[in-house]
TORKOL-4160 file (C-alpha; in steps of 0.2 Angstrom, whole numbers, padded with zeros to 4 digits, m for minus):
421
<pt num="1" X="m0310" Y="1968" Z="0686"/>
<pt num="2" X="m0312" Y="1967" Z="0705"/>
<pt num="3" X="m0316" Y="1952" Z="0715"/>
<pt num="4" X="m0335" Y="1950" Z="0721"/>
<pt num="5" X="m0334" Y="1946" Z="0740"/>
<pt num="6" X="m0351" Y="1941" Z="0750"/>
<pt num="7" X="m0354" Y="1942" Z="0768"/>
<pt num="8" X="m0364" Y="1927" Z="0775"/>
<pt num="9" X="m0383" Y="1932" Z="0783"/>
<pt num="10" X="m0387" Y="1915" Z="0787"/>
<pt num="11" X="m0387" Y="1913" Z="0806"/>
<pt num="12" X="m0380" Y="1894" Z="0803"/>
<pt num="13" X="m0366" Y="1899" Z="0794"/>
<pt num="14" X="m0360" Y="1912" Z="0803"/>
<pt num="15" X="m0359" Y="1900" Z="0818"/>
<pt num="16" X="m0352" Y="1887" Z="0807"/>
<pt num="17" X="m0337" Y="1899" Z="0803"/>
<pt num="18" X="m0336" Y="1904" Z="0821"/>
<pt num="19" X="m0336" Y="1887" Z="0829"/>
<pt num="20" X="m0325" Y="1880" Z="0814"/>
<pt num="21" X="m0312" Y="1895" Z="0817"/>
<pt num="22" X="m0315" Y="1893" Z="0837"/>
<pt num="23" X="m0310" Y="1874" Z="0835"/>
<pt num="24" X="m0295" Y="1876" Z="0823"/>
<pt num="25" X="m0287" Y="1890" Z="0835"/>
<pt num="26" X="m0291" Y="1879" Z="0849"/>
<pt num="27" X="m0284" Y="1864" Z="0842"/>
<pt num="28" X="m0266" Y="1873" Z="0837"/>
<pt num="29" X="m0266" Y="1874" Z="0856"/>
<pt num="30" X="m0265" Y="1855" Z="0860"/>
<pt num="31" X="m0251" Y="1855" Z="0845"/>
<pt num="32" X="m0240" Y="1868" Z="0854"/>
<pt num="33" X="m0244" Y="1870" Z="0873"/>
<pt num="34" X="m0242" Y="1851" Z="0873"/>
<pt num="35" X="m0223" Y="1853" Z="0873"/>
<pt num="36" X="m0222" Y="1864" Z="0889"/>
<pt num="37" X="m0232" Y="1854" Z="0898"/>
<pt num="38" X="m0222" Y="1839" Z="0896"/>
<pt num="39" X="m0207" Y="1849" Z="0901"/>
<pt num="40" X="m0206" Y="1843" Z="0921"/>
<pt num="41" X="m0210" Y="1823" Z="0912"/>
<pt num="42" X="m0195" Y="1826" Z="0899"/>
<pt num="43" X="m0183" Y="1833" Z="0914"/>
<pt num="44" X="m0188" Y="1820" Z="0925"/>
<pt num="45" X="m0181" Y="1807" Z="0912"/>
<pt num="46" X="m0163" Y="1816" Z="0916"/>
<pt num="47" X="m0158" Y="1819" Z="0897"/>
<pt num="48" X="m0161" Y="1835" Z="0894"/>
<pt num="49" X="m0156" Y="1851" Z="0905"/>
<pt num="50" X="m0167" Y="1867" Z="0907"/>
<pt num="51" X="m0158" Y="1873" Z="0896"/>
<pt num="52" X="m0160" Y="1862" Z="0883"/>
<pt num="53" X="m0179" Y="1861" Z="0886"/>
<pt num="54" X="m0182" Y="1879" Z="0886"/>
<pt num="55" X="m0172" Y="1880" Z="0870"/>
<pt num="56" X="m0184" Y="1869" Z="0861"/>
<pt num="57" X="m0197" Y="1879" Z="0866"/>
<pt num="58" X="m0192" Y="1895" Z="0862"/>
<pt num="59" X="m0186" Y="1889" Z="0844"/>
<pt num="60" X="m0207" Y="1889" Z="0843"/>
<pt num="61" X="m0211" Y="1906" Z="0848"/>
<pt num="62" X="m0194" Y="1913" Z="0837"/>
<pt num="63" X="m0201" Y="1904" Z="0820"/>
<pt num="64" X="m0220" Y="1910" Z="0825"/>
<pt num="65" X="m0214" Y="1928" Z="0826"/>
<pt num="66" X="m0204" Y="1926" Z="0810"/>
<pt num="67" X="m0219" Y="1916" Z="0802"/>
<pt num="68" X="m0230" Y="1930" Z="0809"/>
<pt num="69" X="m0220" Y="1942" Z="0796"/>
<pt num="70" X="m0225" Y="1931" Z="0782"/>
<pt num="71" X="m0244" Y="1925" Z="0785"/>
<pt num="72" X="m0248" Y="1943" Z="0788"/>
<pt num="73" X="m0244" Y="1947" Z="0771"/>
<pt num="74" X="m0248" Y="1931" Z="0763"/>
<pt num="75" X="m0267" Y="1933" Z="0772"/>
<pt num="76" X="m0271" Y="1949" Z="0762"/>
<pt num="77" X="m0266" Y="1942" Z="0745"/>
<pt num="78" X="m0270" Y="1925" Z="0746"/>
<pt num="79" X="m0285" Y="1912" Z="0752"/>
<pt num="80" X="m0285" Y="1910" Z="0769"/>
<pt num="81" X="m0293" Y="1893" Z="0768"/>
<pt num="82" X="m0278" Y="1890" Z="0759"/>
<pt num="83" X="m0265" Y="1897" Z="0773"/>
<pt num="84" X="m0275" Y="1890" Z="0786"/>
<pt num="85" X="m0276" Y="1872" Z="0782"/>
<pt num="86" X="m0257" Y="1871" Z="0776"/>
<pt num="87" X="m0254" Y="1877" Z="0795"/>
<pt num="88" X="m0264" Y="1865" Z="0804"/>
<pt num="89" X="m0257" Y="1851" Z="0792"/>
<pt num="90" X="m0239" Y="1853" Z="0795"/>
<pt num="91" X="m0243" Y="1853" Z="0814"/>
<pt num="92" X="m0251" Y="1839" Z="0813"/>
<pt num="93" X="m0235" Y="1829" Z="0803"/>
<pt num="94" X="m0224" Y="1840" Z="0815"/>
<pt num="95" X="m0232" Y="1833" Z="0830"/>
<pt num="96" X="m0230" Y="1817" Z="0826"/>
<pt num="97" X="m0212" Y="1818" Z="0821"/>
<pt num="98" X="m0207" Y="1825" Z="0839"/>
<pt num="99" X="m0216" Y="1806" Z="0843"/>
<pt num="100" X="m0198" Y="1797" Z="0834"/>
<pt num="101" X="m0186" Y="1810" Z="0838"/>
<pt num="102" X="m0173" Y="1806" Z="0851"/>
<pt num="103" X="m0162" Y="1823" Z="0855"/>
<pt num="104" X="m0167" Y="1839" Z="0858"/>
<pt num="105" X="m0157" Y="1846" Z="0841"/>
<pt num="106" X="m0170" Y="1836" Z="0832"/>
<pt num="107" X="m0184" Y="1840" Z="0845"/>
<pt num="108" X="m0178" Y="1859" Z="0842"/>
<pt num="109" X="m0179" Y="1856" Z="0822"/>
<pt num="110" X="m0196" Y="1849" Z="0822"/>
<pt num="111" X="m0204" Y="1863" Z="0832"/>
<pt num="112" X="m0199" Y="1876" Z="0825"/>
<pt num="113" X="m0204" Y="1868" Z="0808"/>
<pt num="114" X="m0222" Y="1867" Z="0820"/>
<pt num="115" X="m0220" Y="1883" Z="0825"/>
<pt num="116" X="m0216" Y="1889" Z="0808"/>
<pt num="117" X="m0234" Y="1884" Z="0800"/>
<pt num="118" X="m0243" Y="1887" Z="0814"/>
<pt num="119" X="m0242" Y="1907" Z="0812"/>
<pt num="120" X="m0251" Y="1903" Z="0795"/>
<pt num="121" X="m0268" Y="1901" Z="0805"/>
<pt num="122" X="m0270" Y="1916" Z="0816"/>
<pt num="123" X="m0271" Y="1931" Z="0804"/>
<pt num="124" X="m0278" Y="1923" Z="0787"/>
<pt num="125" X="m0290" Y="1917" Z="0799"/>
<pt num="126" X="m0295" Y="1934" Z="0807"/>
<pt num="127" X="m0294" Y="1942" Z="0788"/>
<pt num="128" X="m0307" Y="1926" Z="0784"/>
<pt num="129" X="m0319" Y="1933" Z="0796"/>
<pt num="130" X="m0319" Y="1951" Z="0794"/>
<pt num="131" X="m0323" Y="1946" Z="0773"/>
<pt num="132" X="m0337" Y="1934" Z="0778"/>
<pt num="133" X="m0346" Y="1943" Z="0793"/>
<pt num="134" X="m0355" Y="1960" Z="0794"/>
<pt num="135" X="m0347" Y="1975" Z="0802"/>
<pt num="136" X="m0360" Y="1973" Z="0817"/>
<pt num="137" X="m0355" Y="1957" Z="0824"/>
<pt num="138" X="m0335" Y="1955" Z="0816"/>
<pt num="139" X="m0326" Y="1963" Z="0831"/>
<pt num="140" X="m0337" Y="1953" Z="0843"/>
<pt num="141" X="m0333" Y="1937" Z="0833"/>
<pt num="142" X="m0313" Y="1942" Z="0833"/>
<pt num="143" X="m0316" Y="1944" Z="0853"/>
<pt num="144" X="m0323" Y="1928" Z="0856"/>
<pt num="145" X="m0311" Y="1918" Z="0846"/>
<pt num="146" X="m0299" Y="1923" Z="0859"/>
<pt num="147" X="m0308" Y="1914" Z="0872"/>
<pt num="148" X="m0299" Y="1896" Z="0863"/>
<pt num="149" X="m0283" Y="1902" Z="0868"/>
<pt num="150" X="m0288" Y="1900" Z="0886"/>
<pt num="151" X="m0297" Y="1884" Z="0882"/>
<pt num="152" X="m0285" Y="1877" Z="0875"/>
<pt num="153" X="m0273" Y="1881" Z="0887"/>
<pt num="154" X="m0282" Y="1871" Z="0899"/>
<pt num="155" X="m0286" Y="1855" Z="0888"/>
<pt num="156" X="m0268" Y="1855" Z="0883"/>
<pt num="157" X="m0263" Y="1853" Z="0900"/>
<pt num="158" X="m0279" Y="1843" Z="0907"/>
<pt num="159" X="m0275" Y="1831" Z="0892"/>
<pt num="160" X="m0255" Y="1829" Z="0893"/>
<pt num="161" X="m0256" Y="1827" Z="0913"/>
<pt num="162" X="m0267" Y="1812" Z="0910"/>
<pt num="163" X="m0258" Y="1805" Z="0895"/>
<pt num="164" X="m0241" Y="1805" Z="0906"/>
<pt num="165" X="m0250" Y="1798" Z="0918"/>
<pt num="166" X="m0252" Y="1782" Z="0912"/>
<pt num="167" X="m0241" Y="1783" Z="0894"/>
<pt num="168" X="m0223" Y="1789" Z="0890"/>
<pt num="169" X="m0222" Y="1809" Z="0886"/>
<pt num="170" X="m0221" Y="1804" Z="0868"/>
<pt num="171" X="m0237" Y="1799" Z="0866"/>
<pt num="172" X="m0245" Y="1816" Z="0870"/>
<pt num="173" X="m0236" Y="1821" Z="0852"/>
<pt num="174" X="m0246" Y="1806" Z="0842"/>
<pt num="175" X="m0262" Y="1812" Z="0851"/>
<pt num="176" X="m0259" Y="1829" Z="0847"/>
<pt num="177" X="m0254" Y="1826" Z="0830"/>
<pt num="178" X="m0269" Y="1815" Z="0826"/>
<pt num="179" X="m0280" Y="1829" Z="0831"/>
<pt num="180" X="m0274" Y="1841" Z="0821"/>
<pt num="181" X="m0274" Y="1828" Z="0806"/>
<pt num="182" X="m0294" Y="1827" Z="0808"/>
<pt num="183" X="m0298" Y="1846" Z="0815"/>
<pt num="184" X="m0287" Y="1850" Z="0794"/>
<pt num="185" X="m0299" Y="1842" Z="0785"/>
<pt num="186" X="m0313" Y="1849" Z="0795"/>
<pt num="187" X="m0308" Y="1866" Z="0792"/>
<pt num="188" X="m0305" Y="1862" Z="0774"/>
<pt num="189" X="m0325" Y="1855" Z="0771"/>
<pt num="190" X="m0331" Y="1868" Z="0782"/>
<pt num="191" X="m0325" Y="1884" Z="0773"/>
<pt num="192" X="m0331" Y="1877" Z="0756"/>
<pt num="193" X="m0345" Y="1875" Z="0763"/>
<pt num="194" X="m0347" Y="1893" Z="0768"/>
<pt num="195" X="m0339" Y="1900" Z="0752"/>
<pt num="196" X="m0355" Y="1891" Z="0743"/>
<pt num="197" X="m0367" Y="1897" Z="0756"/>
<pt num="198" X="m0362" Y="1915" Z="0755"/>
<pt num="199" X="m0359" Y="1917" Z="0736"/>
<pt num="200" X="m0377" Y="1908" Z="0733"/>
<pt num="201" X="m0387" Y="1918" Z="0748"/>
<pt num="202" X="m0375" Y="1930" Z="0756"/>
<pt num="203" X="m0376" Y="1949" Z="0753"/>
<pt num="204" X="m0362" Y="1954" Z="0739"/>
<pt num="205" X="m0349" Y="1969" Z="0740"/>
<pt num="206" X="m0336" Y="1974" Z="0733"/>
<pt num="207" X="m0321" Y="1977" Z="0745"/>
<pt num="208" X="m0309" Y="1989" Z="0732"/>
<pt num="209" X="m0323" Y="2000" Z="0731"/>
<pt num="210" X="m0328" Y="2003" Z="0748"/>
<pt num="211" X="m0308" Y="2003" Z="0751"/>
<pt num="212" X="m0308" Y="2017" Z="0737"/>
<pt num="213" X="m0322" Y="2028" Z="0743"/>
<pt num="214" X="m0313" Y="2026" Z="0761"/>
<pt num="215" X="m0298" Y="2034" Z="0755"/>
<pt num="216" X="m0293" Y="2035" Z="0737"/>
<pt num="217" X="m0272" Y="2034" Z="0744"/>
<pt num="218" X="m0276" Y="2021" Z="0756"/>
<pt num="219" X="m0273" Y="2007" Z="0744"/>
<pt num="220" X="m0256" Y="2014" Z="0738"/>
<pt num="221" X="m0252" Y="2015" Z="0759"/>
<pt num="222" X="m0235" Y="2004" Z="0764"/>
<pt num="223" X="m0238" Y="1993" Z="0780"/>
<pt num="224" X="m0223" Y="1998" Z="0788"/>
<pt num="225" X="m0229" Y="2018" Z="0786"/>
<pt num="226" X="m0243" Y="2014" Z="0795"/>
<pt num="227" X="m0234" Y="2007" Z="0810"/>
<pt num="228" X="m0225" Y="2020" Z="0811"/>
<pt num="229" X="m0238" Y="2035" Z="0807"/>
<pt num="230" X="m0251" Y="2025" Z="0821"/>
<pt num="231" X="m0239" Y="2024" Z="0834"/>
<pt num="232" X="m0237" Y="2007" Z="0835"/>
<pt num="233" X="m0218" Y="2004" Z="0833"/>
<pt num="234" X="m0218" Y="2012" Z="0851"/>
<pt num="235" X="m0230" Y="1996" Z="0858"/>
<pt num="236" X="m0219" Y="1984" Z="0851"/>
<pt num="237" X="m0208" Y="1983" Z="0867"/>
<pt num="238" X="m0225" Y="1981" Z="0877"/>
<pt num="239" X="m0232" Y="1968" Z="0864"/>
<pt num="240" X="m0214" Y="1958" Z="0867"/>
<pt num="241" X="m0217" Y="1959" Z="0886"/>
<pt num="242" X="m0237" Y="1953" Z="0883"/>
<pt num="243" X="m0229" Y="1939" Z="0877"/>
<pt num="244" X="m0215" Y="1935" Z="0890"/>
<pt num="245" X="m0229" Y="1935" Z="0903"/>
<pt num="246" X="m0243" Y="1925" Z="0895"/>
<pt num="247" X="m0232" Y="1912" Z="0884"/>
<pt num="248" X="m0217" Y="1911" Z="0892"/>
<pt num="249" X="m0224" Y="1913" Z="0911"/>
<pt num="250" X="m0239" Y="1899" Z="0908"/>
<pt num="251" X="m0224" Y="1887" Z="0900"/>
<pt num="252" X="m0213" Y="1886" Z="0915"/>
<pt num="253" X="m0228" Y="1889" Z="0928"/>
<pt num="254" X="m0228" Y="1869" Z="0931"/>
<pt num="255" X="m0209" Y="1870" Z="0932"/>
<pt num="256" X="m0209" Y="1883" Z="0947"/>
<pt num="257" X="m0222" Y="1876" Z="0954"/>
<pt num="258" X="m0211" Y="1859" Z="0956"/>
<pt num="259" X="m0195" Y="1869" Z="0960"/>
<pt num="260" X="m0203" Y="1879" Z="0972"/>
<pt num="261" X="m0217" Y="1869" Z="0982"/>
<pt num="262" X="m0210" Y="1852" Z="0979"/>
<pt num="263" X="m0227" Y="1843" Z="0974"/>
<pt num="264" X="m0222" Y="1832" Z="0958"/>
<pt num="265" X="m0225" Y="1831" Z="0940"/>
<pt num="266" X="m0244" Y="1825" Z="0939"/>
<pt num="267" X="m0248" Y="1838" Z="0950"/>
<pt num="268" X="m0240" Y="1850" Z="0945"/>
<pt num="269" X="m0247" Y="1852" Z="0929"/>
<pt num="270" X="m0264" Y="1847" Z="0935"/>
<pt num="271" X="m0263" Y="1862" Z="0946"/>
<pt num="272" X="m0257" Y="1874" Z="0933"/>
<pt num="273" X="m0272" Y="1871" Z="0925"/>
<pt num="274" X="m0280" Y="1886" Z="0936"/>
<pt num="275" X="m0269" Y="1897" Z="0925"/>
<pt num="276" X="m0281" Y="1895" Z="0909"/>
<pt num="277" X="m0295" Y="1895" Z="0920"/>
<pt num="278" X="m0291" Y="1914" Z="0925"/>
<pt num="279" X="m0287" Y="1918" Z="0909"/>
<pt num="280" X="m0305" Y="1914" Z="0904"/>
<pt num="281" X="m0312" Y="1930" Z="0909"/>
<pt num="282" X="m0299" Y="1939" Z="0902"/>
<pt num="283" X="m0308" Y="1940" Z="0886"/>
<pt num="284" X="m0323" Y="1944" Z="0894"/>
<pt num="285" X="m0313" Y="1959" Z="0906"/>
<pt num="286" X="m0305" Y="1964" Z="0888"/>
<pt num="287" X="m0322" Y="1966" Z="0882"/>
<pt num="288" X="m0331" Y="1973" Z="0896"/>
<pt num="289" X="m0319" Y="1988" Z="0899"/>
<pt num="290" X="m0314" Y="1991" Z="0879"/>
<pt num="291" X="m0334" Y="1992" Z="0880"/>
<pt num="292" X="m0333" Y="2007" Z="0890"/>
<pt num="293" X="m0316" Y="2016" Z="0888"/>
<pt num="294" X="m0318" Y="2012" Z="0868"/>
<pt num="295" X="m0298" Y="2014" Z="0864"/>
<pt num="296" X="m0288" Y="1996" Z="0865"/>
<pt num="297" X="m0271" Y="2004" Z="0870"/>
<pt num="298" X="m0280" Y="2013" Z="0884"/>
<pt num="299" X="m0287" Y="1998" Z="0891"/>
<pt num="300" X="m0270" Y="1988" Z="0889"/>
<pt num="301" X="m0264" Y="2001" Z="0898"/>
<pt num="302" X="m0276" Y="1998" Z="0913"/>
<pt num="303" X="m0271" Y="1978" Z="0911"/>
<pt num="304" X="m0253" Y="1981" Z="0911"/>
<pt num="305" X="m0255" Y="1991" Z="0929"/>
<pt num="306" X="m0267" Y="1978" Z="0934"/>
<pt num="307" X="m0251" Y="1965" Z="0930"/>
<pt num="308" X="m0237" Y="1973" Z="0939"/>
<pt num="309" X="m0246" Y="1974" Z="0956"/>
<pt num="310" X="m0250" Y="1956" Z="0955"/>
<pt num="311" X="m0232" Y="1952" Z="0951"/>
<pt num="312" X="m0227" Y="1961" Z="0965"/>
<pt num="313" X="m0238" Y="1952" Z="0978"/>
<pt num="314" X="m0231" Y="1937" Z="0968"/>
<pt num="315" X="m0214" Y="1943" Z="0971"/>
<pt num="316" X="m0218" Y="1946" Z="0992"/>
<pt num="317" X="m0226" Y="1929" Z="0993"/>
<pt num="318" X="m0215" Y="1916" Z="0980"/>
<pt num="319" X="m0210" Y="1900" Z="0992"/>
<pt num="320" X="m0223" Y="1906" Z="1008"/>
<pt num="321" X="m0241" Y="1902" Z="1000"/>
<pt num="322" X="m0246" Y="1892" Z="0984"/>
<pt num="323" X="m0262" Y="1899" Z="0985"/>
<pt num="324" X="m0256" Y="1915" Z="0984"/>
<pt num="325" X="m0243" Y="1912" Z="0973"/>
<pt num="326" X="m0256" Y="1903" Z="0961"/>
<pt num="327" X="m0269" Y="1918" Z="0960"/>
<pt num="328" X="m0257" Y="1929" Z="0956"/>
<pt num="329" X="m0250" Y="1920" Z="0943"/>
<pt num="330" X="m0267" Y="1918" Z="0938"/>
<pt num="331" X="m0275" Y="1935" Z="0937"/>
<pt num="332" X="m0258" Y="1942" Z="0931"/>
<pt num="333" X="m0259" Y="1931" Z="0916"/>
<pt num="334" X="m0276" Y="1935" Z="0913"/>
<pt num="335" X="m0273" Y="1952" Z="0913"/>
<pt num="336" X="m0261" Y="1949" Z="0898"/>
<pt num="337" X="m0273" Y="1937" Z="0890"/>
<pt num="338" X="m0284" Y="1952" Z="0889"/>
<pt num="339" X="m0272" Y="1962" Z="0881"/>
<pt num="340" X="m0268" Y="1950" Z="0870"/>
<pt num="341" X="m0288" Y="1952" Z="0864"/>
<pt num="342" X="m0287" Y="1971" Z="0865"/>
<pt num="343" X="m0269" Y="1973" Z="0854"/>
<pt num="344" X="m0270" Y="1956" Z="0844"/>
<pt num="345" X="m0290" Y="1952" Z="0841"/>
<pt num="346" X="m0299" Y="1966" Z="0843"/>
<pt num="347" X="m0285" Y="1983" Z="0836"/>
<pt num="348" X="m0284" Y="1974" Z="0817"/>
<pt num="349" X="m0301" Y="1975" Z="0814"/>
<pt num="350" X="m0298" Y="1994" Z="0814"/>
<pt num="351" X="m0287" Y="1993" Z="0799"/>
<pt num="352" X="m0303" Y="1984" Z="0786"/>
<pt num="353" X="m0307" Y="1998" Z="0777"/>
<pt num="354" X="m0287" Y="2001" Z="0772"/>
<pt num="355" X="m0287" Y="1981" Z="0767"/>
<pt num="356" X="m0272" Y="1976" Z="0777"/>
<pt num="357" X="m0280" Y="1969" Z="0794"/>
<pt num="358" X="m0272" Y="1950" Z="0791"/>
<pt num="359" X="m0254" Y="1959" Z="0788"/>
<pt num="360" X="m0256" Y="1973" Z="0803"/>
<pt num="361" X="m0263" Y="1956" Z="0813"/>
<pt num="362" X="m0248" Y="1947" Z="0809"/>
<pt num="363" X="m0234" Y="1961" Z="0812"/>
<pt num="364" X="m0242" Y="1964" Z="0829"/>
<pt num="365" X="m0242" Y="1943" Z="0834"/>
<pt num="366" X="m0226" Y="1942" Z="0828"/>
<pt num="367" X="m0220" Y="1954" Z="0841"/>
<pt num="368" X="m0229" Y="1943" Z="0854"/>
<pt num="369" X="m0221" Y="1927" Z="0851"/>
<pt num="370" X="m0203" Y="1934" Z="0850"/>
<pt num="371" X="m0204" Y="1938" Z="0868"/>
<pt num="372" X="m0214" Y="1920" Z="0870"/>
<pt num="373" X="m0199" Y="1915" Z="0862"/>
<pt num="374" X="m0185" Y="1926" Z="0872"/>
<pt num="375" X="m0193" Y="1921" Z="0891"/>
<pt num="376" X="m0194" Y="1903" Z="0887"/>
<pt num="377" X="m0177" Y="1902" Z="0884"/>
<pt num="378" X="m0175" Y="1916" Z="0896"/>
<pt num="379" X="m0185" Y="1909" Z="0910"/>
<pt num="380" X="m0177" Y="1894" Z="0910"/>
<pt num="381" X="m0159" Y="1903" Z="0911"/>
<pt num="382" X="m0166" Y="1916" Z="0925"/>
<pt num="383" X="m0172" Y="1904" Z="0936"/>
<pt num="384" X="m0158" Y="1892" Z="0935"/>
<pt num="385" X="m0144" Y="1908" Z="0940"/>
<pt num="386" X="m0154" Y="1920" Z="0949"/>
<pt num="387" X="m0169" Y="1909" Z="0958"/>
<pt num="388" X="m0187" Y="1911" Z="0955"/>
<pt num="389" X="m0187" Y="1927" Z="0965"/>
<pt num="390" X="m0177" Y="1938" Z="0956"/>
<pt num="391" X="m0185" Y="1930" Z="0940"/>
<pt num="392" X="m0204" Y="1937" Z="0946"/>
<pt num="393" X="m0194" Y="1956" Z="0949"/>
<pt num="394" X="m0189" Y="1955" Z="0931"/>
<pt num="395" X="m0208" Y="1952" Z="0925"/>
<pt num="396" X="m0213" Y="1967" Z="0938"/>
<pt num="397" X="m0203" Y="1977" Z="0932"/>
<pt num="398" X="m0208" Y="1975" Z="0913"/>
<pt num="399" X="m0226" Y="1975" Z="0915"/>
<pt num="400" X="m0223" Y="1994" Z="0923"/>
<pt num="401" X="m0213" Y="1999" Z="0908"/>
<pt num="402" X="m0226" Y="1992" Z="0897"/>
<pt num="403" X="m0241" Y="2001" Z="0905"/>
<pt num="404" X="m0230" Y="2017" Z="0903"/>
<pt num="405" X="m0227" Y="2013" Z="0883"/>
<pt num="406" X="m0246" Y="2009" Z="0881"/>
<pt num="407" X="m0250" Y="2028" Z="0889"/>
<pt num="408" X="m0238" Y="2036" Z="0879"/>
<pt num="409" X="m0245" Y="2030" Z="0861"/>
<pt num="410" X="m0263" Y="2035" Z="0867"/>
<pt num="411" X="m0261" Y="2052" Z="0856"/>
<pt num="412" X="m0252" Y="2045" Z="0844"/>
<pt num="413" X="m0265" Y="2032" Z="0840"/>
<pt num="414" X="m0282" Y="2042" Z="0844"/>
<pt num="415" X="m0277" Y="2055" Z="0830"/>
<pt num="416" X="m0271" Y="2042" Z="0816"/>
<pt num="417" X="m0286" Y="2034" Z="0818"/>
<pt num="418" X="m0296" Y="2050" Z="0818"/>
<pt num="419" X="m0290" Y="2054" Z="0801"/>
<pt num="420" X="m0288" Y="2037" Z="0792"/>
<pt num="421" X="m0300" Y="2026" Z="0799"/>
């Protein structure tokens, strides 16, 4: 017998799910964006090298890319209400642990173990939306949610800067970790909540058959085949890039910032909080122009050109103006914020009727954070034996191979979904 599933046409609950999903997303933020901005506080200390410190970070971003893998898969067969509370849960505990730890093998263990979990809340979370809200307002929902990535870019920093202020590093960890403790149980009550709602006055379906009348094959179809057969194995490279500069750009921002314009830790990362203000509208660009060109790999496309002439102003200006160098940083980072809405928010959603939008959601993030995880790490080497300057050239000249990828897949894409979608 198939499972009854029930889409929720109460306008409380449907906020309730949005703002409870908007928080939990946002919340994982302080839990992991936490660590890089304490980065110019733990070198100040002189224990750890760049090195070192960049390797910690990027042990996050490699076990969220492997973790990606696994929540994808996990989110299509299993309860996301589930998946999503053991995530923010081992956070939480993970958090606190980097509190007690004293060497960065330890540090590195603890958040990757963070880093782990934590890609068990992105897609089971996006799979949780698209079962409980109706076709009309489901992509909008998936849009918006990225607008906590942003947001909690900037709290993460607002809120560390403030806590070194006047407290040791470590303390940002037990903050963290606390928050997440409470924002678990949250979620938990909240999603029972909705459940009952929508079983008791929601509008019933039955997914398998409207999955069945789609496409009678469609069930029997193998992820991987559709990777391949949509064109999107050629976006991984430009998904790897998307990551480098908006994860791994945004984490050593208050680091170049120091390096290159001397101004000290406190303001350093208070002034990198400009970078998630930016990134802001990205998800309202992302949503403005998809709007009217109504093909995500298109519009990345746009973003990625958008990127690399900002990099290269960047590039021309890097130790002459902060001002300069800080609104390129900014709009270049938003333009991969909005890519990241386009390819990892907004593309999924297309995959509903096919039953498989948490595991194509969680093969295209993991992509993401592997090259969050290769420029942290890389960054850090980069800059430390090439400078700063020849670091930005790098980023240019990804972002135009990227914007090429994207233009290449547009065919590729347009006629698979055509025909399956």
């Amino acid at each position: 017998m198939n499972k009854k599933y029930y889409k929720l046409k109460d306008k409380k609950f449907i906020i309730l799910l949005f703002s409870i999903c908007f928080l939990v997303y946002l919340s994982t933020y302080l839990g992991r964006l936490n660590y890089s901005a304490s980065i110019t506080a733990i070198l100040s200390e002189g224990n750890f090298t760049k090195s070192q410190t960049g390797l910690i970070g990027t042990t996050f971003f490699f076990t969220y890319g492997i973790g990606q893998f696994i929540s994808g898969f996990l989110g299509d067969k299993f309860s996301a209400k589930k998946l999503v509370f053991i995530g923010v849960l081992i956070s939480a505990i993970t958090n606190l642990c980097m509190a007690i730890t004293n060497n960065y093998i330890s540090m590195a263990i603890c958040w990757s173990i963070n880093g782990l979990f934590q890609a068990f809340i992105w897609s089971p979370m996006i799979k949780f939306v698209v079962d409980f809200l109706d076709d009309n307002i489901k992509a909008k929902a998936c849009i918006y949610l990225n607008l906590s990535v942003p947001l909690g870019t900037m709290l993460a920093y607002f809120m560390t800067a403030h806590i070194i202020a006047i407290k040791p590093w470590k303390f940002v960890f037990i903050i963290s970790g606390i928050i997440l403790l409470v924002i678990s149980i949250l979620w938990l009550i909240s999603c029972i909540l909705i459940e009952k709602n929508a079983i008791n006055k929601g509008i019933e379906y039955n997914k398998y058959e409207l999955i069945n009348n789609t496409n009678k094959n469609n069930n029997n179809i193998n992820t991987f085949y559709v990777i391949l057969s949509s064109g999107f194995i050629f976006l991984i490279f430009s998904l790897i890039v998307q990551g480098c500069l908006k994860d791994g750009v945004t984490n050593w921002v208050p680091v170049y910032i120091n390096e290159t314009y001397n101004l000290g830790n406190f303001i350093s990362i208070i002034i990198t909080i400009i970078i998630p203000i930016f990134n802001v509208f990205g998800v309202y660009f992302a949503s403005l122009l998809n709007y009217k060109i109504k093909n995500e790999i298109k519009t990345s496309a746009i973003f990625f050109f958008i990127c690399s002439i900002c990099l290269i102003i960047l590039f021309i200006f890097s130790g002459k103006s902060i001002f300069i160098s800080l609104l390129m940083l900014g709009i270049s980072t938003t333009t991969m914020m909005a890519v990241n809405t386009l390819l990892i928010g907004l593309l999924p959603t297309n995959f509903d009727k096919i039953n498989k939008v948490s595991s194509i959601s969680g093969i295209l993030n993991s992509f993401v954070y592997i090259g969050g995880a290769i420029s942290t790490y890389g960054i850090g080497i980069m800059s430390e034996n090439i400078g700063w300057k020849n670091t930005i050239l790098v980023w240019v000249i990804l972002a135009i191979i990227s914007c090429i990828i994207c233009l290449s897949v547009l065919k590729k894409w347009k006629n698979y979904r055509f025909k399956n979608l």
